[in-house]
ROSE-72902 format. One record per residue (C-alpha): residue in three letters; x, y, z. Coordinates in Angstrom, 2 decimals. Example, Ala and Ser with C-alpha at 12.3 -4.5 7.8 and 13.67 -1.06 7.14 Angstrom:
<nodes>
('ALA',(12.30,-4.50,7.80))
('SER',(13.67,-1.06,7.14))
</nodes>
This chain:
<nodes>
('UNK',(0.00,0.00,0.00))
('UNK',(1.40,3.79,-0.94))
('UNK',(0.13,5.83,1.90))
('UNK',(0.66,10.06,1.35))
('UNK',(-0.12,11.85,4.34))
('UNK',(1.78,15.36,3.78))
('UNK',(-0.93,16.95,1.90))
('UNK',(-4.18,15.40,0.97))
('UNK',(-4.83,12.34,2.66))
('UNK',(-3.88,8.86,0.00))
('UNK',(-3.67,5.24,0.19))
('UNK',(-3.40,3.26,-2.54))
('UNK',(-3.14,-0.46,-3.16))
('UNK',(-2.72,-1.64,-6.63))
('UNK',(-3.36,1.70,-7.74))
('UNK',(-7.05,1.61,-5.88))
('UNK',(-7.78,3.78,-3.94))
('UNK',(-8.90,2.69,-0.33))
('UNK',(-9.83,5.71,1.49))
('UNK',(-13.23,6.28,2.69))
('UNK',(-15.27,9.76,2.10))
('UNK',(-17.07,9.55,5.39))
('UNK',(-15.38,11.50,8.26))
('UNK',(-14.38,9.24,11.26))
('UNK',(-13.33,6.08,8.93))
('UNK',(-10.96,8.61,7.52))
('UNK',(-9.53,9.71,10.66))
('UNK',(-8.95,5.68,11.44))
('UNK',(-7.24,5.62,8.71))
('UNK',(-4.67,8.09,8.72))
('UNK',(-4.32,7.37,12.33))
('UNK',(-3.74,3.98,11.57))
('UNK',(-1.38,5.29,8.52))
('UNK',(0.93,7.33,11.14))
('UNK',(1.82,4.77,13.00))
('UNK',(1.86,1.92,10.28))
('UNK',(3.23,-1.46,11.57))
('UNK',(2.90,-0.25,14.92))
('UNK',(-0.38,-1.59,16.86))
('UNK',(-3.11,1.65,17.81))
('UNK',(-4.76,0.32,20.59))
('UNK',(-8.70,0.72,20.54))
('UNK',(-8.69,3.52,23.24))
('UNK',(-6.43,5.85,20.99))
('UNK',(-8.49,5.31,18.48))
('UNK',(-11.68,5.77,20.15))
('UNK',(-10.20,8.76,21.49))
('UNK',(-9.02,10.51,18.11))
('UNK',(-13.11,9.52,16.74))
('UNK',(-14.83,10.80,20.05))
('UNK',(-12.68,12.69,22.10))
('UNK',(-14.34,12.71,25.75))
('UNK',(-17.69,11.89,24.70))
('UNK',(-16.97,8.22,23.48))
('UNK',(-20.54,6.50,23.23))
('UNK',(-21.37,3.45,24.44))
('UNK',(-21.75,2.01,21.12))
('UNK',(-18.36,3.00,19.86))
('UNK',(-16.75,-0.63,20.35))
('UNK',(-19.23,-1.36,17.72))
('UNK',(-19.35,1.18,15.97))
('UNK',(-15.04,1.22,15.93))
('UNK',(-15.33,-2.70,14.53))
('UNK',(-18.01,-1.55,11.98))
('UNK',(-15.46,1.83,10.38))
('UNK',(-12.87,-1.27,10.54))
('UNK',(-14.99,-3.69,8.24))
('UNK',(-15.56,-0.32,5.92))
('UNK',(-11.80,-0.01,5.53))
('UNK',(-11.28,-3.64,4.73))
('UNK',(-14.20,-3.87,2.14))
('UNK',(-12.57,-1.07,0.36))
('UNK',(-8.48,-3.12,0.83))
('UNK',(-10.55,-6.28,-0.02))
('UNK',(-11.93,-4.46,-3.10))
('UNK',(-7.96,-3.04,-3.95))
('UNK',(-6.47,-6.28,-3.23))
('UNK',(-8.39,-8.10,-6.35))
('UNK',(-6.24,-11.11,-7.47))
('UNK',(-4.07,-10.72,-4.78))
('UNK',(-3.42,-13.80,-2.40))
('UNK',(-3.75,-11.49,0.51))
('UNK',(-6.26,-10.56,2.11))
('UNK',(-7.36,-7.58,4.02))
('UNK',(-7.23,-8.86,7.73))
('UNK',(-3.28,-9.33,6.73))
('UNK',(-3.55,-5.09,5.51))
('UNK',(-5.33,-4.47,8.61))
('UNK',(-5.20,-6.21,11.41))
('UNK',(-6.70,-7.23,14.44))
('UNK',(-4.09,-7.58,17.31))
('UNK',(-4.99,-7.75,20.95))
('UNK',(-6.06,-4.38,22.13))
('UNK',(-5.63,-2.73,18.72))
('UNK',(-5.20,-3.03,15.46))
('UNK',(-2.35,-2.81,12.88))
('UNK',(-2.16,-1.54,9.40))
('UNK',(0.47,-3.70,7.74))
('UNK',(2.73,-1.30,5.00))
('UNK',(5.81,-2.41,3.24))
('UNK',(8.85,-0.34,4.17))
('UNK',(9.25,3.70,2.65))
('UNK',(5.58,3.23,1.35))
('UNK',(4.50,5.92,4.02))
('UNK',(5.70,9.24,3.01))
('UNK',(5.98,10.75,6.18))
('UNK',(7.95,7.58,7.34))
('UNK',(10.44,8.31,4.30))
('UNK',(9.92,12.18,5.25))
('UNK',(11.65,11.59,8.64))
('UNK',(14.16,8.68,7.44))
('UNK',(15.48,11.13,4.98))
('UNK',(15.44,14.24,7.82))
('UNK',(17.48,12.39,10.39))
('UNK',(20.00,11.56,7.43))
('UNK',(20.26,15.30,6.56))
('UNK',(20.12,16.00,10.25))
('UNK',(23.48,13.35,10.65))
('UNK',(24.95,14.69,7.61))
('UNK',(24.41,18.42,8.86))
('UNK',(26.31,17.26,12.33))
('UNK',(29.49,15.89,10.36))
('UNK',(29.65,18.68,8.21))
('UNK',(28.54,17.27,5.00))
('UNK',(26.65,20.23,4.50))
('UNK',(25.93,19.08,0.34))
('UNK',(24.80,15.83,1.51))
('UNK',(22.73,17.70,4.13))
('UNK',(21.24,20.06,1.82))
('UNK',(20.15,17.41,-0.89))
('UNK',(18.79,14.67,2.01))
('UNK',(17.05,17.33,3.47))
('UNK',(15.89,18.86,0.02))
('UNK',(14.77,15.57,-1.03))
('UNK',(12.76,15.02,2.54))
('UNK',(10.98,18.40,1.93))
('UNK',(10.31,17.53,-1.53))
('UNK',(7.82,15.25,-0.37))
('UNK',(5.38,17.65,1.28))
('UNK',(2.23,18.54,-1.09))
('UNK',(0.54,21.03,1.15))
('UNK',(0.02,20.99,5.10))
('UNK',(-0.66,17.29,6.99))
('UNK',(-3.39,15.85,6.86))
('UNK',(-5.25,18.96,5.16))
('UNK',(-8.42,17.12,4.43))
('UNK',(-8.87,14.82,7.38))
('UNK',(-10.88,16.14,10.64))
('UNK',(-8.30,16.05,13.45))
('UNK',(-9.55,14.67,16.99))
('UNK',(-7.17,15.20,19.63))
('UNK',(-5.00,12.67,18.89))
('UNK',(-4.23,13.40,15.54))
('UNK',(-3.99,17.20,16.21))
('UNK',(-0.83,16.18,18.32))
('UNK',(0.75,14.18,14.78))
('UNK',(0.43,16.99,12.36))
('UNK',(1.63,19.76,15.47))
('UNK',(4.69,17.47,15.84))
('UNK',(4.90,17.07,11.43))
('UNK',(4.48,19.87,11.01))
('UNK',(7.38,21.30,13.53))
('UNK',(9.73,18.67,11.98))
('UNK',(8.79,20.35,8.31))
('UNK',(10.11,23.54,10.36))
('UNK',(13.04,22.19,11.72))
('UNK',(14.30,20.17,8.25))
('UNK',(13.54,23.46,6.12))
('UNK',(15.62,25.74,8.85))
('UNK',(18.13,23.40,8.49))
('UNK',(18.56,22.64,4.58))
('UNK',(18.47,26.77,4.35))
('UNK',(21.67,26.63,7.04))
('UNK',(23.36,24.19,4.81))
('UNK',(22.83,25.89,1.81))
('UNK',(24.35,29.14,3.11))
('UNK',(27.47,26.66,4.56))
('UNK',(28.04,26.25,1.23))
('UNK',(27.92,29.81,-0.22))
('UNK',(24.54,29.70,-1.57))
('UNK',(23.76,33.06,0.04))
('UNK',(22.28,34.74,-2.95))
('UNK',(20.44,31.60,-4.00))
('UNK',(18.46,31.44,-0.71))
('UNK',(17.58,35.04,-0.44))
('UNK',(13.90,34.72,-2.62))
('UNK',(12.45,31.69,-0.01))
('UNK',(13.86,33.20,2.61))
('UNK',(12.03,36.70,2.28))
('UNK',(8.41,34.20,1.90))
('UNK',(9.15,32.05,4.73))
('UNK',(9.81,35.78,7.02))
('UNK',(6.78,37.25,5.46))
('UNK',(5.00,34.34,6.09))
('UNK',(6.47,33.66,9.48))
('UNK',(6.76,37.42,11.37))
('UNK',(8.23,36.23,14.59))
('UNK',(10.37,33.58,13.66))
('UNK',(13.82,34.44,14.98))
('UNK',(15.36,31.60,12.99))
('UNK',(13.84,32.39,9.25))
('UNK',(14.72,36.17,9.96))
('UNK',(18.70,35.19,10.74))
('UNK',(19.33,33.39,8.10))
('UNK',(17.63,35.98,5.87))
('UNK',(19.75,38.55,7.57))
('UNK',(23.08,36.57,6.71))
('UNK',(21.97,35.92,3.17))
('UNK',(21.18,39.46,2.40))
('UNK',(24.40,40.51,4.21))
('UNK',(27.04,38.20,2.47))
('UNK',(25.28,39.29,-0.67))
('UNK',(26.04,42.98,-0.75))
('UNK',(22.71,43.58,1.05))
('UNK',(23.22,44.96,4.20))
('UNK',(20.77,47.47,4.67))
('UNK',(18.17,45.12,3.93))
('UNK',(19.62,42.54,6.63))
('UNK',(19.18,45.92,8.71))
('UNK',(15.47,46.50,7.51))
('UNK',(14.72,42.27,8.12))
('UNK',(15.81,42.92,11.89))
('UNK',(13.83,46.19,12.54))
('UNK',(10.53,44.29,11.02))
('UNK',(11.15,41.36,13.68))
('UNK',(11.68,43.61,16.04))
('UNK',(8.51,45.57,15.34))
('UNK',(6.31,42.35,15.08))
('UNK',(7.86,40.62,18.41))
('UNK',(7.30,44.56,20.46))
('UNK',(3.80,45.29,19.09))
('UNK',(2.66,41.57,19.38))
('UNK',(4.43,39.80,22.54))
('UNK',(5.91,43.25,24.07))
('UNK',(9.03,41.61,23.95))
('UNK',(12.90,42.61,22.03))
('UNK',(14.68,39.97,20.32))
('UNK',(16.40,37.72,21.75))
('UNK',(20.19,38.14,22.58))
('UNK',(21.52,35.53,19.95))
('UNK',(19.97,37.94,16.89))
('UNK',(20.79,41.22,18.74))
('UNK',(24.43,39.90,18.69))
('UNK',(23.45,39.64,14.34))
('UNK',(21.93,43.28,14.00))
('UNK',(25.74,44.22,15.44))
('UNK',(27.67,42.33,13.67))
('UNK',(26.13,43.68,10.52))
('UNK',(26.26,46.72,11.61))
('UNK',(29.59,46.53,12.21))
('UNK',(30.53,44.99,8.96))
('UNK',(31.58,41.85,10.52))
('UNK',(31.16,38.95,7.78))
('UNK',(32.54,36.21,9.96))
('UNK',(30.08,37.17,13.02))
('UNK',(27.28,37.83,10.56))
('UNK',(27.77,33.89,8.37))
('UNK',(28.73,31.91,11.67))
('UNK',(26.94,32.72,14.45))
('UNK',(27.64,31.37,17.74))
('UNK',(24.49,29.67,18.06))
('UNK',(24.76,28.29,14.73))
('UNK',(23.39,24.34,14.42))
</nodes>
């Protein structure tokens, strides 16, 4: 089964699709989909459909959205030997949704992430930039987008969605390792637009434009963080990009490419 999750939610299985239109048997599904050879025991699941108000039909009701799911794998799985209690299935407490290896793209999203991340930490910073580049490559639009998220599921995309974050911040520091300072400078002005009190996007936009001849413009990136952290959270930069504005101020390009806080 291919299994997308970074976008629009898809599972596939012999080219079929198997995901239901109805609501809740989607949310079993991706849930199910997350954690993919890993059991989900029947509370979590109940949980993610119901929150706090679980009926007291919803053991039923949770075995009745599984048979849904394995009429549509049974329906996918047409001349296969399988069948779809060995897709999905029934372990004590829970149940499992059996997927070959890399066939869940957020699964291959983090594999390749903590290879950048490793690559990033030895200083390959090319290798870093293109495993990281490849991990974000797989990303079609925000997690999940078309599933309703109960509380459990909520907590997956948060913590997706932060990784995204963390990988991009990451594959932009490589990049500018390497001396692709100019190169960076377009995404990096959308990412600060987009993200007004983000310390980390608004650095390495400041570095770019500074080792590219654009210093007042590293300038006029700090004074627009500035003004968004003050008028929104009353608060001044922190000490780590203060320690920036003055080293571009002061026309230091060491200071300004290598911070000391650097990852």
């Amino acid at each position: 089964m291919e299994i997308q999750v970074l976008g629009s939610l898809a599972a596939q299985e012999r080219g079929v699709s198997v995901v239901p239109s109805a609501a809740k048997p989607r949310q079993l599904l991706a849930l199910l989909a997350l954690h993919a050879d890993r059991v989900v025991s029947v509370p979590t699941l109940m949980e993610e459909i119901w929150g706090e108000s679980i009926p007291r039909s919803a053991s039923t009701t949770l075995q009745t959205y599984v048979l849904q799911l394995r009429r549509r794998i049974t329906a996918a799985l047409d001349g296969d030997p399988r069948h779809a209690k060995d897709v999905l299935v029934t372990r004590f407490g829970g149940y499992l949704l059996q997927v070959q290896p890399g066939r869940v793209d957020a699964h291959e999203f983090e594999r390749l992430a903590v290879n950048g991340g490793t690559a990033f930490e030895l200083g390959d910073y090319r290798m870093a930039s293109d495993l990281l580049r490849r991990a974000l490559a797989l990303w079609q639009g925000p997690a999940l987008v078309d599933v309703p998220a109960g509380s459990v599921l909520e907590l997956e995309v948060l913590r997706l969605n932060e990784e995204r974050t963390t990988a991009l911040e990451r594959r932009i520091e490589a990049d500018l390792r390497l001396g692709r300072h100019a190169e960076v400078v377009p995404e990096l002005r959308v990412l600060a637009a987009r993200h007004p009190l983000h310390e980390g996007f608004c650095a390495q936009l400041m570095r770019a434009l500074h080792r590219s001849g654009g210093s007042w413009r590293a300038l006029e990136a700090y004074q627009r963080l500035r003004g968004s952290l003050v008028r929104e959270l009353g608060l001044e930069p922190s000490a780590t990009l203060q320690e920036l504005h003055q080293a571009v101020l002061s026309g230091d390009p060491d200071r300004a490419l290598y911070p000391a806080t650097a990852d």
